[in-house]
N, C-alpha and C positions, 0 to 999 in steps of 0.2 A: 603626614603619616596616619596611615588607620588605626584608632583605638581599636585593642583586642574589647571582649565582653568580659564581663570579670567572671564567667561560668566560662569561657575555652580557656582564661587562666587560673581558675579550679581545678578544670578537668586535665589542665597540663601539670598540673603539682601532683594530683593524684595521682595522672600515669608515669612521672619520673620519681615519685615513692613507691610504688610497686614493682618497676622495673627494681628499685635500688634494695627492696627489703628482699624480691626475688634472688637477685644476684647475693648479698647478704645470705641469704639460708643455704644456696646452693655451695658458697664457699664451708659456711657451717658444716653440712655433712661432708665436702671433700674432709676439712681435718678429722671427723669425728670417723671418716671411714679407715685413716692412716690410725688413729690413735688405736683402732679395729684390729685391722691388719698386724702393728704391733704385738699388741696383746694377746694375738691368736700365737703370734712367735713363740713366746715368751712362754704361751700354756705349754706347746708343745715341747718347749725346753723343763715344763717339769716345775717351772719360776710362778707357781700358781700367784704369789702376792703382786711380783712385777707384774703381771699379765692384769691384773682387777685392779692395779693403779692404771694403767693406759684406759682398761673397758668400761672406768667410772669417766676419765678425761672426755670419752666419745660422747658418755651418757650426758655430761653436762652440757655440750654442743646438741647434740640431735639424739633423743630416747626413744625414734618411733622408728627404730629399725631394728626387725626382726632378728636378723644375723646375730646383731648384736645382744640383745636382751637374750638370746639361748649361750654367748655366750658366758653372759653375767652369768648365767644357772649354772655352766657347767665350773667356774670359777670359784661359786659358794658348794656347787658340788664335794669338789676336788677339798675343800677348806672344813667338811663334815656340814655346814649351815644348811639343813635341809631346809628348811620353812623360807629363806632367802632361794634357794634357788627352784624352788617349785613357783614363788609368785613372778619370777623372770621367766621362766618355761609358761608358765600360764600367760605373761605380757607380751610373748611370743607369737604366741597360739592368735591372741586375740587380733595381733596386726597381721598374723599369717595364720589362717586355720589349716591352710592345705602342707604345713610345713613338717614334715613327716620328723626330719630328724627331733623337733624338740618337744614331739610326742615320744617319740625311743626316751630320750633325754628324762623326758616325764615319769612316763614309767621306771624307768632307776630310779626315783629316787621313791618312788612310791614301792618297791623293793627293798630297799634300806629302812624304810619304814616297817616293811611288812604287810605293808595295805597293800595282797594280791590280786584282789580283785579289782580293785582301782587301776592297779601294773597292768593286767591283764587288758579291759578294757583301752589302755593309751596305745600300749603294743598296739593292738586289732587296726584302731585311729592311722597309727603310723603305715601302717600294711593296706588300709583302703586306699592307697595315694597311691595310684598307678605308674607314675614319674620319682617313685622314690627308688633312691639308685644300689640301697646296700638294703636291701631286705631280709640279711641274715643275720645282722646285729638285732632287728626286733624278733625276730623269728628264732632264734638265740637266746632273747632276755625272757621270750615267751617260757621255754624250756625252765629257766630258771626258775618262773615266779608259778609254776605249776608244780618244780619240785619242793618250792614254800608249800603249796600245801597239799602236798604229801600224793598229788595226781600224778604217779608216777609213768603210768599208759602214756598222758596224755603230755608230759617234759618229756619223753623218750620221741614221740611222735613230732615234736617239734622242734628237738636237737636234730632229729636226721631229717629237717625238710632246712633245718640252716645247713645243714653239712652237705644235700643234694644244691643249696643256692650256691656253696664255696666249699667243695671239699676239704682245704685247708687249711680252714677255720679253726685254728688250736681252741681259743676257747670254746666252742659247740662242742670238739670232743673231748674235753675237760669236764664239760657238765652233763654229759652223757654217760661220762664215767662216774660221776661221784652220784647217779640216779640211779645206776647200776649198784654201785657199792650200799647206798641206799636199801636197795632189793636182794642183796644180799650175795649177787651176781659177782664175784672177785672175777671169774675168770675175762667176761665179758668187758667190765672195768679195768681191766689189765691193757686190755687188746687196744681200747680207746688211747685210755695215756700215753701208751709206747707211740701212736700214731703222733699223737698231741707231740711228743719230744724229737718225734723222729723228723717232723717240721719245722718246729723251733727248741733247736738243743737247746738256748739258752732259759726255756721254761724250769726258772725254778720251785715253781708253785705245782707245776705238773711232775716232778720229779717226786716232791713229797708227798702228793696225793699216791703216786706209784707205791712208795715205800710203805704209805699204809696198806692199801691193796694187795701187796704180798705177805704184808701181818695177815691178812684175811683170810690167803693161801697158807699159811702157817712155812713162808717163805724166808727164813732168816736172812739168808746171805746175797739176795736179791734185793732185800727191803734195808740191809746195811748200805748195798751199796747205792742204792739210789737216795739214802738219806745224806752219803758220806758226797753224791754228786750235789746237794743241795748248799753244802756247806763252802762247796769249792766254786760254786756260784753266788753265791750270794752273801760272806762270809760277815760276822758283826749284824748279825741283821736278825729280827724277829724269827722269821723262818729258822734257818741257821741255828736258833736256840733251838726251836720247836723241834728240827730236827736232829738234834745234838739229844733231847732228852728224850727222844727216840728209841734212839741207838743206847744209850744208856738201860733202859729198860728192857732190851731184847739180848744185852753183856752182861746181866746180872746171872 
């Protein structure tokens, strides 16, 4: 029988450890993609903890997948952690630059912060990506972070170019409306909200901004009733107070 060389069984150790650490990583991301999958459920059910116990399980297996690292962000998002979910949107960024949504992603939280112009610039980021499929979410948060600082021209010009990408964008005309109300515009603000509601009745956020806006009109019995709608939506709830001490102040 032929001796092998002791370098073709080297070089056959090394190729059946590579084939074995290749197959090894590829099962890694398979679970780390379910732990994913998971987690994404669970956000959307609102379960923000259950969802960042599975999206840390993924992190521990494989943490160089983009998907996931935006969803870490959006997980410490939802939890208030800003400084946590901006370094996951930025580890995002880094394995995926052209990744539009967790530039949108970015800019919220640089919104929450109040760093406009930082919002502003991420927005823009997200909006250069020609394959980005919901361009009225940034074009949307643009509106917002322009009403941060007090551009009001130029949030009015960017709520109606989300609202020309999805006419039915309740939020774009929620914040169109409250830019209005801003400028002092009730009537125009008015016009927006009823739309906002008339899409989605169950806006209870859009109902009390209505309620204020007919305070504006010096509307009582219009601004009663869409506070008294707010209550029947949302009852036990922050809002609900807000609008309970509302109505209180306009029965005095």
């Amino acid at each position: 029988m032929r001796k092998r060389s002791p370098w073709f069984i080297l070089s056959l150790c090394c190729a059946l450890c590579f084939v074995s650490c290749a197959t090894n990583m590829a099962e890694r991301k398979l679970k780390a993609e379910a732990f994913r999958h998971l987690g994404e459920r669970y956000l959307a059910q609102r379960n923000v903890r259950g969802a960042l116990k599975e999206f840390l399980k993924a992190e521990a297996l494989y943490d160089e997948d983009h998907l996931l690292q935006n969803d870490l962000g959006l997980a410490y998002s939802e939890m208030g952690k800003l400084d946590l979910a901006l370094k996951h949107f930025e580890k995002a960024l880094d394995l995926n630059p052209d990744y539009a949504g967790a530039w949108n992603n970015m800019g919220t939280i640089y919104i929450k912060m109040e760093e406009w112009d930082k919002a502003i610039g991420s927005f823009n980021r997200a909006l250069d990506q020609l394959l980005y499929a919901t361009p009225h979410f940034a074009l949307n948060n643009l509106g917002e972070a322009y009403r941060g600082k007090k551009d009001y021209e130029r949030s009015v010009l960017y709520y109606r170019k989300a609202l020309h990408a999805e006419p039915r964008f309740v939020r774009a005309h929620r914040g169109l409306a409250l830019t209005y109300m801003d400028m002092g515009d009730y009537d125009t603000a008015i016009s927006s909200l009823e739309k906002a509601v008339e899409y989605a009745p169950d806006f209870a956020l859009a109902y009390y901004d209505l309620g204020r806006a007919y305070i504006g009109k010096y509307n009582r019995e219009k601004a009663l009733s869409a506070f008294k709608k707010v209550i029947a939506l949302v009852p036990d709830s922050p809002l609900a107070d807000a609008a309970s001490a509302e109505m209180s102040k306009l029965q005095r």
